[in-house]
Backbone bond lengths (Angstrom), bond angles and torsions (degrees), N, CA, C in turn:
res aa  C-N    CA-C-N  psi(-1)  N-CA   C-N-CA  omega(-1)  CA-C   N-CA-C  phi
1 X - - - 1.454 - - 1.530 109.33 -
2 X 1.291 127.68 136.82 1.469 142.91 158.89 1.414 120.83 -70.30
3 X 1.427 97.25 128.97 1.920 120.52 177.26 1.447 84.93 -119.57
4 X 1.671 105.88 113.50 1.410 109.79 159.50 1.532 94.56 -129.38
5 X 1.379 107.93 148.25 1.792 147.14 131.37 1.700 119.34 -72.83
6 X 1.967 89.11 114.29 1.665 93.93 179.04 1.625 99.47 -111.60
7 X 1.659 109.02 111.70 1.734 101.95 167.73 1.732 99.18 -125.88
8 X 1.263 78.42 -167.49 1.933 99.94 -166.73 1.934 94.66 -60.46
9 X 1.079 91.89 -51.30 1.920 110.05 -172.67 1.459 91.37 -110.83
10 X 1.585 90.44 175.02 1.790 112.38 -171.89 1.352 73.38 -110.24
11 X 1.737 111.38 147.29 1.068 155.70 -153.72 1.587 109.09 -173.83
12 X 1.524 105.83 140.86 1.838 93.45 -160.31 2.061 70.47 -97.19
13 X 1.824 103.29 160.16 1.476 102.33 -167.61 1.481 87.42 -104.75
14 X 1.472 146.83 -8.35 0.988 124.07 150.65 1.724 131.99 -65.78
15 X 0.943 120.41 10.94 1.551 106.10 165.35 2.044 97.84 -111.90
16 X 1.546 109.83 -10.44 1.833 91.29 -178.89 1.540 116.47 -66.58
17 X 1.123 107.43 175.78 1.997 114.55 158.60 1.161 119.40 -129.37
18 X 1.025 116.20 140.85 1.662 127.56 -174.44 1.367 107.11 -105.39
19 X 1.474 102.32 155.70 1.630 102.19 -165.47 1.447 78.69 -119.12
20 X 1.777 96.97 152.94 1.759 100.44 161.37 1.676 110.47 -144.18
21 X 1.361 88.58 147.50 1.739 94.64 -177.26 1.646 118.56 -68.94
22 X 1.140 121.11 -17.15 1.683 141.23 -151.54 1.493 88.08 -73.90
23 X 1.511 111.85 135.81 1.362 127.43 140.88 1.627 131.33 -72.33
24 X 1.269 95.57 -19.81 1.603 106.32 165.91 1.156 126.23 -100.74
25 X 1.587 110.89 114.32 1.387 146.30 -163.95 1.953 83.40 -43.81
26 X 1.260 105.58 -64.70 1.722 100.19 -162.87 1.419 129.58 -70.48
27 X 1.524 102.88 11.10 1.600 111.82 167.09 1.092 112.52 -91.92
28 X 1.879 118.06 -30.89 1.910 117.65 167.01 1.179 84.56 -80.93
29 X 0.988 166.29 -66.39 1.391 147.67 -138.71 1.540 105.31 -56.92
30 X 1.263 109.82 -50.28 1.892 114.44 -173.93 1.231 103.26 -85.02
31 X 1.357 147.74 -0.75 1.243 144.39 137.92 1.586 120.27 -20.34
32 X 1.126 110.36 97.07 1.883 101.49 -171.63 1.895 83.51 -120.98
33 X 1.653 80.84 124.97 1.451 93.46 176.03 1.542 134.71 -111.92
34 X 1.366 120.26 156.50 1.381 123.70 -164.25 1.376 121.19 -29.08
35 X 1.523 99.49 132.49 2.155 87.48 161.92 1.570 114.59 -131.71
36 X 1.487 95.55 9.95 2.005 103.88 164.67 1.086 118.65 -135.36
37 X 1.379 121.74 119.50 1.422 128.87 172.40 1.674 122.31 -70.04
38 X 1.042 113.51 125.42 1.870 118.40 149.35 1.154 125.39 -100.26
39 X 1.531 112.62 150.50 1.460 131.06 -177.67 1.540 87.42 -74.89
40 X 1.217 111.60 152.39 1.816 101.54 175.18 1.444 86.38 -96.07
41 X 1.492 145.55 -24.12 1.625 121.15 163.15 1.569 108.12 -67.13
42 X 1.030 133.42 27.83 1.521 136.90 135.03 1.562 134.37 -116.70
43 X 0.869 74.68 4.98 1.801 80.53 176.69 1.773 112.95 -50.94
44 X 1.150 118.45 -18.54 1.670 133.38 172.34 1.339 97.99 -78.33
45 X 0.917 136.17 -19.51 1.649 126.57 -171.42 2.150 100.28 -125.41
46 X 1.122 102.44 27.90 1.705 120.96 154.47 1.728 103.81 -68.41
47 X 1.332 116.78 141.22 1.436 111.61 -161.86 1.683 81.32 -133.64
48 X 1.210 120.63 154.71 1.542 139.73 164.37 1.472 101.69 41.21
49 X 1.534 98.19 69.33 1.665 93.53 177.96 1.602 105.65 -79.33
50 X 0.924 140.07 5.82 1.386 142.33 176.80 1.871 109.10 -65.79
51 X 1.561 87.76 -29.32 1.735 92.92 173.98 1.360 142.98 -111.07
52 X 1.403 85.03 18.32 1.507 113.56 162.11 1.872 129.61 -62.75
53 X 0.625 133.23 74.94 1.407 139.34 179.14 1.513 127.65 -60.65
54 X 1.619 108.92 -47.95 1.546 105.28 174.91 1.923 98.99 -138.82
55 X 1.317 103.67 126.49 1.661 113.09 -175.42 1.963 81.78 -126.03
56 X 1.242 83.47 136.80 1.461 116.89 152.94 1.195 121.65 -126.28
57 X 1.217 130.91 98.75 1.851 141.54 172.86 2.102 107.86 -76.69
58 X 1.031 90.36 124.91 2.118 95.66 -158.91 1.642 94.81 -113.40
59 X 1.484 122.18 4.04 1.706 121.08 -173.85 1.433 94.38 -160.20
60 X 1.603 123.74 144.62 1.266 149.04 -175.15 2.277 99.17 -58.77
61 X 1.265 95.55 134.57 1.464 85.13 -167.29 2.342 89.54 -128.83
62 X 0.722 107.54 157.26 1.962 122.44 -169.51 0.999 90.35 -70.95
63 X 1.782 131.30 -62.48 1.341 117.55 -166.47 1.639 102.78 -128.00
64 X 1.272 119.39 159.70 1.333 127.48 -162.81 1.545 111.65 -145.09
65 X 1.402 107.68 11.31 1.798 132.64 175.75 1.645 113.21 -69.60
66 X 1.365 121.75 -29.06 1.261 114.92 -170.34 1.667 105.53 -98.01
67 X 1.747 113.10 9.64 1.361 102.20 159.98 1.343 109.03 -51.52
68 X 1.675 98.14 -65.07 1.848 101.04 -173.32 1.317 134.21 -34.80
69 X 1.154 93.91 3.79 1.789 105.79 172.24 1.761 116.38 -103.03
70 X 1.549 113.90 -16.84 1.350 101.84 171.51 1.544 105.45 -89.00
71 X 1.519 96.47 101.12 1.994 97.47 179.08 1.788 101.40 -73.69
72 X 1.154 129.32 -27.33 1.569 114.46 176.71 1.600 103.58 -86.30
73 X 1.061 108.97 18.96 1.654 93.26 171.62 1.715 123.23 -57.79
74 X 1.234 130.91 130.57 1.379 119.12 -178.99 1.640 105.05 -124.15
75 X 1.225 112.70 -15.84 1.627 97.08 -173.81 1.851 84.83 -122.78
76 X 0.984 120.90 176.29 1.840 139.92 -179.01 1.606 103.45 177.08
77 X 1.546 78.28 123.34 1.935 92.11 -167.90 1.430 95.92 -136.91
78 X 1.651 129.02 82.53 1.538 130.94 157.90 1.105 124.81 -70.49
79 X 1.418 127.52 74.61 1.575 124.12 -169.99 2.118 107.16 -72.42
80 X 0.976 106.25 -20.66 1.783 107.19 171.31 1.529 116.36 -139.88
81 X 1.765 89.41 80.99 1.650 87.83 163.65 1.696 143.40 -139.92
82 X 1.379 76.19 87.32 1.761 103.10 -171.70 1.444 110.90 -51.38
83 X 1.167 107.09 -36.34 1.600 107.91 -170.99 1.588 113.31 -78.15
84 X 1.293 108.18 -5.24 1.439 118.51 -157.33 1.469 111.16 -97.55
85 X 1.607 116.71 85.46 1.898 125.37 170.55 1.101 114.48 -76.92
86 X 1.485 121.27 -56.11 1.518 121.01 177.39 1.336 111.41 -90.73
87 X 1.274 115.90 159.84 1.854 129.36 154.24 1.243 109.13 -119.55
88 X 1.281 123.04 58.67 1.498 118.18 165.49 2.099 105.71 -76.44
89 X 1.113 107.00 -32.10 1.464 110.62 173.46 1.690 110.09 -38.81
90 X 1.526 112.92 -36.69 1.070 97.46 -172.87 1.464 115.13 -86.68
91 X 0.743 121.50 -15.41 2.017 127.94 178.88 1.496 108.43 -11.83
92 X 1.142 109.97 -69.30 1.663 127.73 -158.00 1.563 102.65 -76.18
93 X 1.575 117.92 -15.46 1.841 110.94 -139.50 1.943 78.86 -90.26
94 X 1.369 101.47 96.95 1.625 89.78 -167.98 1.977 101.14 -107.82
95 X 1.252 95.33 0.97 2.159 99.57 159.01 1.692 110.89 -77.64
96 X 1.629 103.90 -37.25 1.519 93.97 -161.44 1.892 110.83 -63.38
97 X 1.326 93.55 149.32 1.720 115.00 -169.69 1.547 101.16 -115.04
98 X 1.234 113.26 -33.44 1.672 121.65 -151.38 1.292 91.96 -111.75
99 X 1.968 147.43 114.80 1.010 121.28 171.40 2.220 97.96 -141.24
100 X 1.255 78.46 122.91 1.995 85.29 -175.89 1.182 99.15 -118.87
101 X 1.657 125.26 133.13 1.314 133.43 168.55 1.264 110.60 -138.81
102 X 1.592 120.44 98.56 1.293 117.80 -150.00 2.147 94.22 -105.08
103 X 1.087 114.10 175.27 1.232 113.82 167.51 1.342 130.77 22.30
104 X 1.317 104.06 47.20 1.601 136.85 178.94 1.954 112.01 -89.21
105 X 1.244 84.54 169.47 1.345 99.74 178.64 1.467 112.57 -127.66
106 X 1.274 123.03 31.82 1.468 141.22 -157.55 1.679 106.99 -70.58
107 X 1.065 133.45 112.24 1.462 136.61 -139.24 2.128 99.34 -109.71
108 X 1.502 106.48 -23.84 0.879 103.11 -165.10 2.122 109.40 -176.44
109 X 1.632 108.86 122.61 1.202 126.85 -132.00 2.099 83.08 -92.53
110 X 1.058 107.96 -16.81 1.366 100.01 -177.83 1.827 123.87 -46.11
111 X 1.019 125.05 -53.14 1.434 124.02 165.46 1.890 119.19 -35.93
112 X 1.124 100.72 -32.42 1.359 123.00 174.39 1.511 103.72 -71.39
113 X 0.989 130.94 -73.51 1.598 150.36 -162.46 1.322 107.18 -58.24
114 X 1.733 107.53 -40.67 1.770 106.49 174.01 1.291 110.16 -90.88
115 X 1.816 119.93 8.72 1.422 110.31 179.85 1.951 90.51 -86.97
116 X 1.737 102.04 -49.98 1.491 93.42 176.08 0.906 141.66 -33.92
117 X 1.558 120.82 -51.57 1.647 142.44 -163.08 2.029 86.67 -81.62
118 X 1.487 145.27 -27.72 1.109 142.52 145.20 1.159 116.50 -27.75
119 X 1.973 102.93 -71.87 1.202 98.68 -177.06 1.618 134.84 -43.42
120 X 1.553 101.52 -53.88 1.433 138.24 -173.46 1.808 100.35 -36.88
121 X 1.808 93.39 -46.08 2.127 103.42 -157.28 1.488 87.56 -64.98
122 X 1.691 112.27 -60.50 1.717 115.19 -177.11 1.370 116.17 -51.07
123 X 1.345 128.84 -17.07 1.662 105.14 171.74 1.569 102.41 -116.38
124 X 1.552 124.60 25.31 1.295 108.49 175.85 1.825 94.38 -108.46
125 X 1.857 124.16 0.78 0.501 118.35 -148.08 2.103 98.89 -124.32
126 X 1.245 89.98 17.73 1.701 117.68 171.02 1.416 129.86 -133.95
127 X 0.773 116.64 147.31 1.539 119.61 -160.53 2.160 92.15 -119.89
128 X 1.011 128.46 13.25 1.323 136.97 -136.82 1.790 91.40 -120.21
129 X 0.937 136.96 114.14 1.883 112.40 -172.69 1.238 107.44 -114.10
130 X 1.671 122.49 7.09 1.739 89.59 144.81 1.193 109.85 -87.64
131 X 1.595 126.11 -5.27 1.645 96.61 179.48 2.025 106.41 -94.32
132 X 0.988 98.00 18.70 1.349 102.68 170.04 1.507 114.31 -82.56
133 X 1.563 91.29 -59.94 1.789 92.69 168.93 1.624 131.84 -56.13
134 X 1.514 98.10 -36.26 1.328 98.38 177.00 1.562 117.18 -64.40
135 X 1.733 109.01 -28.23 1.616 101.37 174.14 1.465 121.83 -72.47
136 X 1.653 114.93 -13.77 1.401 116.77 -178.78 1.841 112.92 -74.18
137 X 1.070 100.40 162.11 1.404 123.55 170.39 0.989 124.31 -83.56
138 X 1.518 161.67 120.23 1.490 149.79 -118.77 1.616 79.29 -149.80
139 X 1.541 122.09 -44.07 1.567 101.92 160.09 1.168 91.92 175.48
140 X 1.517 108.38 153.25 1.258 131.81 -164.01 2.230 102.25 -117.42
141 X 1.621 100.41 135.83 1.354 93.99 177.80 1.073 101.80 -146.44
142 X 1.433 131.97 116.27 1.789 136.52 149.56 1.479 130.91 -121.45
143 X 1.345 97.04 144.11 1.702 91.81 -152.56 1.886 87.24 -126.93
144 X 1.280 119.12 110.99 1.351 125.76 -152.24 1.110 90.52 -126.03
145 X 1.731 132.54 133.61 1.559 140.91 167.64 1.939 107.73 -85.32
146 X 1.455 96.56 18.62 2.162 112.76 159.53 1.297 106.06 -124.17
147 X 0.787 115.70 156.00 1.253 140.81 -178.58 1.411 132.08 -86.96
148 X 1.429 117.85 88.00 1.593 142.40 -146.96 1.238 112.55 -64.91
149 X 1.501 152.51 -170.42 1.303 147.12 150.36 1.676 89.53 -132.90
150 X 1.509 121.15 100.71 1.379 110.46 -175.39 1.750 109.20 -77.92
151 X 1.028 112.11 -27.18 2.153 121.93 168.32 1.124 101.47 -60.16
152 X 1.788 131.96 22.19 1.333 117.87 172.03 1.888 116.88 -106.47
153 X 1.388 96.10 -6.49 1.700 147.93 -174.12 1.320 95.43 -84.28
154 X 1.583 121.22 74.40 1.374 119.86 157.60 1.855 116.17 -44.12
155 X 1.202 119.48 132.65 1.530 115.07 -177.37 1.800 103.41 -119.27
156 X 1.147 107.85 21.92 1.666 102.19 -164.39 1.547 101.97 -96.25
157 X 1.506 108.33 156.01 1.538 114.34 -178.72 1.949 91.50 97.62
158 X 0.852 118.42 -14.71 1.748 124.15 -168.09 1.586 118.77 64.78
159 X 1.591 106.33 51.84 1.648 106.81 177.18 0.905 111.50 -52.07
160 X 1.361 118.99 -73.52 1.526 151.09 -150.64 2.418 109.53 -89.76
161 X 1.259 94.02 101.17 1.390 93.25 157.26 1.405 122.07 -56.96
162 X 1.158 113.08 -68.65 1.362 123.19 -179.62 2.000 121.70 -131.35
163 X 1.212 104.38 125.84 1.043 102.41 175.13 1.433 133.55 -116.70
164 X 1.268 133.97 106.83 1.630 116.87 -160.05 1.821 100.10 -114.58
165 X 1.136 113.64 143.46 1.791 112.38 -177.21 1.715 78.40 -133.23
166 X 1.352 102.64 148.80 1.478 132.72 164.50 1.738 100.23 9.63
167 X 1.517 99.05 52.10 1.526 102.76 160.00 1.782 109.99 96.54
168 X 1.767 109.07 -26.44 1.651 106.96 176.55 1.308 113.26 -69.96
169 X 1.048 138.03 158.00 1.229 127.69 139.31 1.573 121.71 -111.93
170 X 1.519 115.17 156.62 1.119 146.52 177.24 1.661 117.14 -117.17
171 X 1.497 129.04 127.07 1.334 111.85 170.92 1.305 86.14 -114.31
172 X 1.766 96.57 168.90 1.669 103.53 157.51 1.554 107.78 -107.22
173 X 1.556 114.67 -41.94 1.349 110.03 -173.59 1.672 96.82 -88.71
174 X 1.892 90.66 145.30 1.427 101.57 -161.28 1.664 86.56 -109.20
C-alpha cells in the first residue's frame, strides 16, 4: 500500500512533521506516515490510486475529486484546504479511520453524515471485529471558515472516536 505527500515542491516526507488534533494517544500512534512525495502539478499522473492508503495534501490543490478514487484509503490528512466547500469526495472512502480537514471552506457536513450512517450499516452488518474496527473512525477533524452544526454527525453504533468541527468537540466513545 502507498503513503504519499502532495506539496507545491518535492520534499522528501521523511524529514516533515505532522501535527494532530486527537487527544487520543492511539490515533497519533496509528498515524503511518508518507514515504513518496508529489508535485501537486502532478497529481494527474498518480497511478493505482486504489492503493493508496494514507495521503497527506500540505498546500491548497483546484480539484480534490480524485481522492474518491483511493477506495483503500485509511488515513486523509488536508492540512491547507481553502478551496475545499463540499466533501462529496468522501462518500465512498468507507476504510478511512483518520480524517483531518484543516482550513477549509466546507459549507455543509452532509457528505460526512452519509459516509457515517455507511459506516454504521457495514459494521452493524458483521459480527467479525477487525472489520468492525476497520469501519470505525479513530477521529474525525474539520476546521471550516462557515459555520458547522456538529449535532448533525450521527455518532451511534460507536463510529466515531473522536470528533472535533471548527474547534467543538463531540465524542462517541464514552
Amino acid at each position: 500500500m502507498r503513503r504519499i505527500l502532495i506539496e507545491k515542491e518535492y520534499v522528501n516526507p521523511r524529514e516533515c512533521s505532522y501535527g494532530f488534533p486527537w487527544d487520543s494517544d492511539g490515533t497519533c500512534y496509528n498515524f503511518k506516515s508518507p514515504n513518496e512525495c508529489v508535485k501537486s502539478s502532478e497529481i494527474d499522473n498518480i497511478e493505482n490510486l486504489e492503493d493508496v492508503e494514507t495521503l497527506v495534501i500540505g498546500c491548497d490543490l483546484k480539484d480534490y475529486g480524485f481522492i474518491s478514487k483511493c477506495k483503500n484509503l485509511t488515513q486523509l490528512y488536508i492540512y491547507t484546504g481553502s478551496n475545499i466547500t463540499d466533501l462529496s469526495f468522501l462518500e465512498r472512502l468507507y476504510k478511512v479511520n483518520h480524517l483531518y480537514i484543516g482550513r477549509s471552506k466546507v459549507n455543509s457536513l452532509e457528505p460526512l453524515e452519509r459516509l457515517v450512517e455507511e459506516k454504521n450499516r457495514l459494521m452493524s452488518e458483521t459480527t467479525d471485529l477487525w472489520t468492525k474496527i476497520s469501519y470505525g473512525l479513530e477521529g474525525v477533524y474539520i476546521d471550516s471558515e462557515v459555520e458547522l452544526d456538529i449535532a448533525s454527525v450521527k455518532d451511534d453504533e460507536h463510529c466515531i472516536m473522536e470528533l472535533i468541527v471548527n474547534g467543538k468537540a463531540k465524542r462517541a466513545y464514552r
